[in-house]
N, CA, C and O atoms as a GROMACS GRO file, in nm:
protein
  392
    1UNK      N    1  11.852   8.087  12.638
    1UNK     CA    2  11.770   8.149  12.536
    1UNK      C    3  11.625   8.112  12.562
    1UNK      O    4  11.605   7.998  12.604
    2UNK      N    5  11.516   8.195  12.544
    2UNK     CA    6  11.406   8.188  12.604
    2UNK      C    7  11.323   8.081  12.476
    2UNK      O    8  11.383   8.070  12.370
    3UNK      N    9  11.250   8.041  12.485
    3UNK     CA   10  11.143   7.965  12.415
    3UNK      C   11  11.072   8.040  12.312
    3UNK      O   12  11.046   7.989  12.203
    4UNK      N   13  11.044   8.140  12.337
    4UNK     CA   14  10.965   8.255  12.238
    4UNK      C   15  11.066   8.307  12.155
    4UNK      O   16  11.031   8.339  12.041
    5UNK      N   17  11.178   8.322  12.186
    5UNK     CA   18  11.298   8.369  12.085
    5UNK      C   19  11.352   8.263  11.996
    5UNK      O   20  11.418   8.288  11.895
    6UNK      N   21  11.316   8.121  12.045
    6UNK     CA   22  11.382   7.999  11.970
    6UNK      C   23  11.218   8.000  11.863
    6UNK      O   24  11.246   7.939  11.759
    7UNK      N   25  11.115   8.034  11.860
    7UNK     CA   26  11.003   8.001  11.804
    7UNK      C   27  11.019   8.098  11.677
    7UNK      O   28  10.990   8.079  11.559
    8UNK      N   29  11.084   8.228  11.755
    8UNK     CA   30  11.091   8.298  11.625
    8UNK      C   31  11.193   8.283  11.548
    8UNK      O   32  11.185   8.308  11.428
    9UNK      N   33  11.252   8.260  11.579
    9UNK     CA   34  11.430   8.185  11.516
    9UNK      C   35  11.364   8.101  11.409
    9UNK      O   36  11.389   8.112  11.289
   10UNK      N   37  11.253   7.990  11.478
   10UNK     CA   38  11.262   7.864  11.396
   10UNK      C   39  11.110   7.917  11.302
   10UNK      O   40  11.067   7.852  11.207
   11UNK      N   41  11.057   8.021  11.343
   11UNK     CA   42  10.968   8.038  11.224
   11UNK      C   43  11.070   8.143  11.095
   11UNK      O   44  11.088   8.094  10.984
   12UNK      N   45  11.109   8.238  11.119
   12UNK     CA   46  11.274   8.337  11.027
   12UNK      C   47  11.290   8.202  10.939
   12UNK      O   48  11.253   8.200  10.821
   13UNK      N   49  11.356   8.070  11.013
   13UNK     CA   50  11.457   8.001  10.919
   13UNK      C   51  11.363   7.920  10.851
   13UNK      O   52  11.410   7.878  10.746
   14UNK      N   53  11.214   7.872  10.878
   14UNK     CA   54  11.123   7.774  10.779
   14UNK      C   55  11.093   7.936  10.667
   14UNK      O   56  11.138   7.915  10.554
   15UNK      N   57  11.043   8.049  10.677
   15UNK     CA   58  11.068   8.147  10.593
   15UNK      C   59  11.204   8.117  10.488
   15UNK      O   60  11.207   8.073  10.373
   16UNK      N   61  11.286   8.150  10.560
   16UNK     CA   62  11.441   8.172  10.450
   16UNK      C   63  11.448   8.032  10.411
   16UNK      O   64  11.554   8.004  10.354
   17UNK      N   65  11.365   7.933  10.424
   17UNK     CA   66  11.416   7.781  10.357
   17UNK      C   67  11.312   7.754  10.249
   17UNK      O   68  11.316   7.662  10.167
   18UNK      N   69  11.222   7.845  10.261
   18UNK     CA   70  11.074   7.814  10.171
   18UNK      C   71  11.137   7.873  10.004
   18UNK      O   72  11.153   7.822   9.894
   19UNK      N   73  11.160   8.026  10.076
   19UNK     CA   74  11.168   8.110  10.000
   19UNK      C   75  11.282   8.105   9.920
   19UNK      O   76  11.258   8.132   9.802
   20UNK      N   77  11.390   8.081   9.945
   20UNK     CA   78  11.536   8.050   9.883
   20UNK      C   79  11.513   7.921   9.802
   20UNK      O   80  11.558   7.910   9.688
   21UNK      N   81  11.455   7.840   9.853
   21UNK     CA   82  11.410   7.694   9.820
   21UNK      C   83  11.373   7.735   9.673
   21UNK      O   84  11.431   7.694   9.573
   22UNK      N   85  11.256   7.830   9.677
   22UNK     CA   86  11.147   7.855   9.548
   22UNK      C   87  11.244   7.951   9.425
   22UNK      O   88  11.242   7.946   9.302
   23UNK      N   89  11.317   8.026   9.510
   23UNK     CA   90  11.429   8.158   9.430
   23UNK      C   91  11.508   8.058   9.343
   23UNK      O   92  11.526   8.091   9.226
   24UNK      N   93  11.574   7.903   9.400
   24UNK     CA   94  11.642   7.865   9.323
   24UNK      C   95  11.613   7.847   9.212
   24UNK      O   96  11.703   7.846   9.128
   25UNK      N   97  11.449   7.823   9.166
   25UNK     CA   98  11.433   7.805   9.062
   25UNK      C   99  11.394   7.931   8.943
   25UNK      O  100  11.372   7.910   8.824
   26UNK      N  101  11.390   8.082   9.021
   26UNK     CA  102  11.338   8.145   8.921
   26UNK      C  103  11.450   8.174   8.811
   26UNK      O  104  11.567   8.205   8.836
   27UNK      N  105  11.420   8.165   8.747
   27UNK     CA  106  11.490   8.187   8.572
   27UNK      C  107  11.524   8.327   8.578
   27UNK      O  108  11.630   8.364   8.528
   28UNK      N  109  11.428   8.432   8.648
   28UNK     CA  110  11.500   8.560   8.607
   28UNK      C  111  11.656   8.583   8.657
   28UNK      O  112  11.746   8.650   8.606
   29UNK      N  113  11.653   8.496   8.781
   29UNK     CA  114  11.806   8.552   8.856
   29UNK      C  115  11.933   8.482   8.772
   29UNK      O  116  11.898   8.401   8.686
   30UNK      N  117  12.034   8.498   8.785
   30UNK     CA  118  12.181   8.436   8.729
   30UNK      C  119  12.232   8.328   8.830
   30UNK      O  120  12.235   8.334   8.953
   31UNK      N  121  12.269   8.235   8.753
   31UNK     CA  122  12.342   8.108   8.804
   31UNK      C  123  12.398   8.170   8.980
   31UNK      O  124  12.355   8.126   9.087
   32UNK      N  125  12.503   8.280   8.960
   32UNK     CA  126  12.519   8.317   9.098
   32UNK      C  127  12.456   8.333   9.191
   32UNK      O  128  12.477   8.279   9.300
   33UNK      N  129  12.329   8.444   9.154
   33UNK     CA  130  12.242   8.420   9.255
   33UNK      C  131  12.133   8.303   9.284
   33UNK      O  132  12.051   8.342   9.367
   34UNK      N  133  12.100   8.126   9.224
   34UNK     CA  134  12.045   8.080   9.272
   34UNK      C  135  12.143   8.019   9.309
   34UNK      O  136  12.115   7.958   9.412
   35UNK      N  137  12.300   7.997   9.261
   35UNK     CA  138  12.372   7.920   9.355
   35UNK      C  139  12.382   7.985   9.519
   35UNK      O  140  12.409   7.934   9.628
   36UNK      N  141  12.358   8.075   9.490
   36UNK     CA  142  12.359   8.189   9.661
   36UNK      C  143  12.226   8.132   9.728
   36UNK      O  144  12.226   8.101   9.847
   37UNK      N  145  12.114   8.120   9.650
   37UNK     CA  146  11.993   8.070   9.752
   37UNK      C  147  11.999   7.931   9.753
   37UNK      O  148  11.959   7.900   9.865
   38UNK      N  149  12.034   7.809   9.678
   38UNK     CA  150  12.079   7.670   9.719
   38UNK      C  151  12.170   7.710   9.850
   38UNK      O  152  12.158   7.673   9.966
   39UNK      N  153  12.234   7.770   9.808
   39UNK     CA  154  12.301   7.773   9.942
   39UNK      C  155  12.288   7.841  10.086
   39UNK      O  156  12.372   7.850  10.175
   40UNK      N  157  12.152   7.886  10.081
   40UNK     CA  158  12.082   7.963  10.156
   40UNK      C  159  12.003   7.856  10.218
   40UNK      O  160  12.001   7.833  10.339
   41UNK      N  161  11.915   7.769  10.095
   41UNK     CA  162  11.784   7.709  10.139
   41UNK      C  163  11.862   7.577  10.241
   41UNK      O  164  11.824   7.532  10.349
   42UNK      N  165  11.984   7.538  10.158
   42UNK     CA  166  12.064   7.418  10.285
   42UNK      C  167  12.121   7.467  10.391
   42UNK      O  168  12.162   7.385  10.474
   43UNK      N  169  12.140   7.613  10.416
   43UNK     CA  170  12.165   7.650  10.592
   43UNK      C  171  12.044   7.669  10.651
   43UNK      O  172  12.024   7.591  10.743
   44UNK      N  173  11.959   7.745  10.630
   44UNK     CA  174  11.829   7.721  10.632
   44UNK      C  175  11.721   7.599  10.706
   44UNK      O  176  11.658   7.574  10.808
   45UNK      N  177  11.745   7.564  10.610
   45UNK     CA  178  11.719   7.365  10.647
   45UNK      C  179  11.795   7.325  10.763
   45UNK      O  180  11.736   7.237  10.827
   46UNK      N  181  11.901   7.359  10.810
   46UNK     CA  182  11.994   7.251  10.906
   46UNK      C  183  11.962   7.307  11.034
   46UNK      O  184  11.949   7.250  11.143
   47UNK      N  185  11.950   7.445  11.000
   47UNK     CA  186  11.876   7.586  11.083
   47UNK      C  187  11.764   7.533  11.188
   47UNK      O  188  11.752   7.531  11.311
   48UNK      N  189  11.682   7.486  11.070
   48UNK     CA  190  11.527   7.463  11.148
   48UNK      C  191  11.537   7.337  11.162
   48UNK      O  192  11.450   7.280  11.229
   49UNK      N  193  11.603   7.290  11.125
   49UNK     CA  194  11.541   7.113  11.178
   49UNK      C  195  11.668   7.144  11.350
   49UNK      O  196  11.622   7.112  11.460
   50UNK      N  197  11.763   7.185  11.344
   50UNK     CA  198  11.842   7.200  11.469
   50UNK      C  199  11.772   7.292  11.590
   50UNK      O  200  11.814   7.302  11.705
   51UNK      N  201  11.649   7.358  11.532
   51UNK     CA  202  11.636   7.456  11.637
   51UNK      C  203  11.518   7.388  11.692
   51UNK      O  204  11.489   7.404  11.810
   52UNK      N  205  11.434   7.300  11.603
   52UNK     CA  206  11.320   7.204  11.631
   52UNK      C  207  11.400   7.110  11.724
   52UNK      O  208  11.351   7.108  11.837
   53UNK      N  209  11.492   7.044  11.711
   53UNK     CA  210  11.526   6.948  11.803
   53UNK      C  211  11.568   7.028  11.930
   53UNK      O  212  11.543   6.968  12.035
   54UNK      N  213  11.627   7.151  11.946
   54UNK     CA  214  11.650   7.219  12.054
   54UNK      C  215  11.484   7.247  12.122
   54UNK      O  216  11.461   7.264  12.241
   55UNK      N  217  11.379   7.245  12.007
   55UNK     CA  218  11.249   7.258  12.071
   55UNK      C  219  11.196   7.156  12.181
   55UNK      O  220  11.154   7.167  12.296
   56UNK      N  221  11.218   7.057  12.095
   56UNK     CA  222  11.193   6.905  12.137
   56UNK      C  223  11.263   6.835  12.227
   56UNK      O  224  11.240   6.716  12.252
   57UNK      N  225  11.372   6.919  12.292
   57UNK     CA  226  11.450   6.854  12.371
   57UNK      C  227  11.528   6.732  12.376
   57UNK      O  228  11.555   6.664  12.475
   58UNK      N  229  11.561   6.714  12.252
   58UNK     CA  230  11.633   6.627  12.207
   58UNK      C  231  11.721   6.622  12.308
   58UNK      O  232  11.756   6.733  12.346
   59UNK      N  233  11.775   6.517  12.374
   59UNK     CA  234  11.903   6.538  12.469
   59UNK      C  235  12.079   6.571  12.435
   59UNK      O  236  12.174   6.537  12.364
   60UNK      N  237  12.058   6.614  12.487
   60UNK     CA  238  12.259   6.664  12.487
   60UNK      C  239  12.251   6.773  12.333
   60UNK      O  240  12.336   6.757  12.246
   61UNK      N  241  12.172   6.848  12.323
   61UNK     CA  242  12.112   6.904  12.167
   61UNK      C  243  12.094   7.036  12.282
   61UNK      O  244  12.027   7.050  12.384
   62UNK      N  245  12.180   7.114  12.215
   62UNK     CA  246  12.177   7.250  12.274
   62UNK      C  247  12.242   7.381  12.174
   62UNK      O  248  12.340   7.455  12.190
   63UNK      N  249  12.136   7.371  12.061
   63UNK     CA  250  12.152   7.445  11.972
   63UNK      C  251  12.150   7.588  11.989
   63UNK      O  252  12.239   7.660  11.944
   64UNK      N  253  12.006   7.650  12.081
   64UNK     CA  254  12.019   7.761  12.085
   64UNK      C  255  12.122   7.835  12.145
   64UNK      O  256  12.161   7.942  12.099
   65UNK      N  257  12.177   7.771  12.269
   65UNK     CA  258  12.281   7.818  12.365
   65UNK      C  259  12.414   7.864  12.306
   65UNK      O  260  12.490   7.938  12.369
   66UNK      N  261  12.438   7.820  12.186
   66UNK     CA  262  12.567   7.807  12.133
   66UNK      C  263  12.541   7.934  11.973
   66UNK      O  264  12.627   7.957  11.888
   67UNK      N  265  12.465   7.966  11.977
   67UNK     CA  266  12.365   8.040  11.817
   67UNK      C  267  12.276   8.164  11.848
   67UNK      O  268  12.187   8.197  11.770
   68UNK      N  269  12.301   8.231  11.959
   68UNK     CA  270  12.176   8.324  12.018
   68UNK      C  271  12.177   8.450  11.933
   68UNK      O  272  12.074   8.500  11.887
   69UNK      N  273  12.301   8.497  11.915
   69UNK     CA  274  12.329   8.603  11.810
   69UNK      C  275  12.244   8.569  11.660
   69UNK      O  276  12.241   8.661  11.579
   70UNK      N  277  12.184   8.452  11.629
   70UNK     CA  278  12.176   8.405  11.484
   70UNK      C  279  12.032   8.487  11.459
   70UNK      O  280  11.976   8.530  11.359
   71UNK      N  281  11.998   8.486  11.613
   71UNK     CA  282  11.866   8.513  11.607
   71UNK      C  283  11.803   8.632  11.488
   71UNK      O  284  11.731   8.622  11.388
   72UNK      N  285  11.856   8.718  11.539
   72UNK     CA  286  11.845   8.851  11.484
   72UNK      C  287  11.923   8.852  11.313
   72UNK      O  288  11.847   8.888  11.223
   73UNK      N  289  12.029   8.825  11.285
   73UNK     CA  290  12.034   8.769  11.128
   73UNK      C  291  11.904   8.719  11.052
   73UNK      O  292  11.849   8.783  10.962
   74UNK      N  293  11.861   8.591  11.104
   74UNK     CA  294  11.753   8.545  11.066
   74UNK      C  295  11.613   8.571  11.019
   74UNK      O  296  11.542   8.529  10.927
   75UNK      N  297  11.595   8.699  11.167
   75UNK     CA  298  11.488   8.793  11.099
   75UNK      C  299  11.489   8.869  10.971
   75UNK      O  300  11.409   8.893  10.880
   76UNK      N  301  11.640   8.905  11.008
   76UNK     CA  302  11.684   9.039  10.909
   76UNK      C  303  11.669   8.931  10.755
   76UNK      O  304  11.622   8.955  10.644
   77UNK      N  305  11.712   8.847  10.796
   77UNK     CA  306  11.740   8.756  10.643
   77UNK      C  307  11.639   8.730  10.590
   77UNK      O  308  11.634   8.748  10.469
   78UNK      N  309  11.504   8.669  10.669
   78UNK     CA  310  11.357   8.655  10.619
   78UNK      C  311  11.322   8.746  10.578
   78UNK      O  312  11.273   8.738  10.465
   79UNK      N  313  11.326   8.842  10.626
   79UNK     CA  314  11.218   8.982  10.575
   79UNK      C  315  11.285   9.022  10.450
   79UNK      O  316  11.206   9.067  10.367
   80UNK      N  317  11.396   9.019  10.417
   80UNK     CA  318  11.472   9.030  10.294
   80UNK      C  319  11.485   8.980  10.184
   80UNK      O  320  11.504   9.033  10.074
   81UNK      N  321  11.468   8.800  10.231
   81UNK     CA  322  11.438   8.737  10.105
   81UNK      C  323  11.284   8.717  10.081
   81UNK      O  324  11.252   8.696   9.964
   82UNK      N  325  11.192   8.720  10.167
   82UNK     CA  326  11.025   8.786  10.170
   82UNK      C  327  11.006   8.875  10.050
   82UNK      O  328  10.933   8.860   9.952
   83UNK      N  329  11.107   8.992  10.090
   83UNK     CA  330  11.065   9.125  10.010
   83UNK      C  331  11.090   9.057   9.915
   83UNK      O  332  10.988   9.023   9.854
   84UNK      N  333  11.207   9.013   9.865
   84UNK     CA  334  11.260   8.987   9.701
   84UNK      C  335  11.151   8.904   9.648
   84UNK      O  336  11.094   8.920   9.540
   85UNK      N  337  11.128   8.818   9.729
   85UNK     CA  338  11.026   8.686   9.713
   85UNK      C  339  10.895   8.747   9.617
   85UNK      O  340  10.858   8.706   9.507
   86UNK      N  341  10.844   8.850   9.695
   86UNK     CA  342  10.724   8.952   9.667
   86UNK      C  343  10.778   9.018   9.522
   86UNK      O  344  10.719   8.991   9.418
   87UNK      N  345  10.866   9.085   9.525
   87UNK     CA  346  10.908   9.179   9.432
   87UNK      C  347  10.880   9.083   9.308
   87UNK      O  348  10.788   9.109   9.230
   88UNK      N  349  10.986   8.936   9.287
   88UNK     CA  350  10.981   8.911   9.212
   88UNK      C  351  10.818   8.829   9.152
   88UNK      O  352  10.791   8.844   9.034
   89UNK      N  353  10.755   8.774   9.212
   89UNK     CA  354  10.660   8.720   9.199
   89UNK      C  355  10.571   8.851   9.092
   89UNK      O  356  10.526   8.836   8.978
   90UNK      N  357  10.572   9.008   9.205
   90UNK     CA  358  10.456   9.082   9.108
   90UNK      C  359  10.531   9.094   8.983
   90UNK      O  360  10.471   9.048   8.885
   91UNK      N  361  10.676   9.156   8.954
   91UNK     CA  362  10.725   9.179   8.869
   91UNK      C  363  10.686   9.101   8.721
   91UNK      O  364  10.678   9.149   8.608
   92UNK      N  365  10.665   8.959   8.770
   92UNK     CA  366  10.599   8.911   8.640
   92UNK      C  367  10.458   8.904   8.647
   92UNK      O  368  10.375   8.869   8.563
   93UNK      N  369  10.448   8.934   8.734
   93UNK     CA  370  10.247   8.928   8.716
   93UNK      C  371  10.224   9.053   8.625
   93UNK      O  372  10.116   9.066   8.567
   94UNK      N  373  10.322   9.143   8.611
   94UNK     CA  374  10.292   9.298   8.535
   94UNK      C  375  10.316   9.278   8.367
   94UNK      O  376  10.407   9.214   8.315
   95UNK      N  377  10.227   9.339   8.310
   95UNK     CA  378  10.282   9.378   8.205
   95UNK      C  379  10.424   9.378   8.136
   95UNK      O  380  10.514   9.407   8.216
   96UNK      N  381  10.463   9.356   8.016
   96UNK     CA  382  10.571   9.416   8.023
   96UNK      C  383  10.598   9.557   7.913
   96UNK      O  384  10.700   9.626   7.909
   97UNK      N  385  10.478   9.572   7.830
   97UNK     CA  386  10.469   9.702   7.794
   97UNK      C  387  10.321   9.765   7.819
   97UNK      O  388  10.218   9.697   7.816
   98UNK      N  389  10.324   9.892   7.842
   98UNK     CA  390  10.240   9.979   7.891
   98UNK      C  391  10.135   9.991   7.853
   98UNK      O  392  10.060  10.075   7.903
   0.00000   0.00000   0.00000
């Protein structure tokens, strides 16, 4: 796996760990869905600190080799919880009557 594909991997998963991280706490969503982003923000987390040590060359640490497919999830998963991230943030910046 190339170096530029592990960079974007490990920038996707500090995204999906920020953002899930912050979702757990919004009040608008239901118990289900912040138990879904706790449980997002701790794969997340194991995500990027594993793909940093694959950065760092940690020895006998050969994360990407074994995870290359994750790659592309990851994007898909950032830009997704991004959007929501966004959505919900303006949603209360608005009004709520006209």
């Amino acid at each position: 796996m190339s170096a530029a594909l592990l960079v974007v991997d490990l920038a996707a998963c500090t995204v999906v760990t920020v953002a899930s991280g912050w979702l757990v706490t919004e009040r608008l969503l239901s118990r289900l869905a912040r138990v879904a982003c706790a449980l997002l923000a701790a794969g997340a987390c194991v995500n990027t600190i594993g793909i940093y040590g694959m950065l760092a060359n940690v020895d006998g640490f050969f994360y990407g080799d074994v995870w290359p497919s994750e790659v592309l999830v990851d994007i898909g998963l950032a830009v997704l919880m991004g959007r929501w991230a966004t959505r919900l943030h303006m949603a209360a910046a608005e009004p709520a009557c006209p």
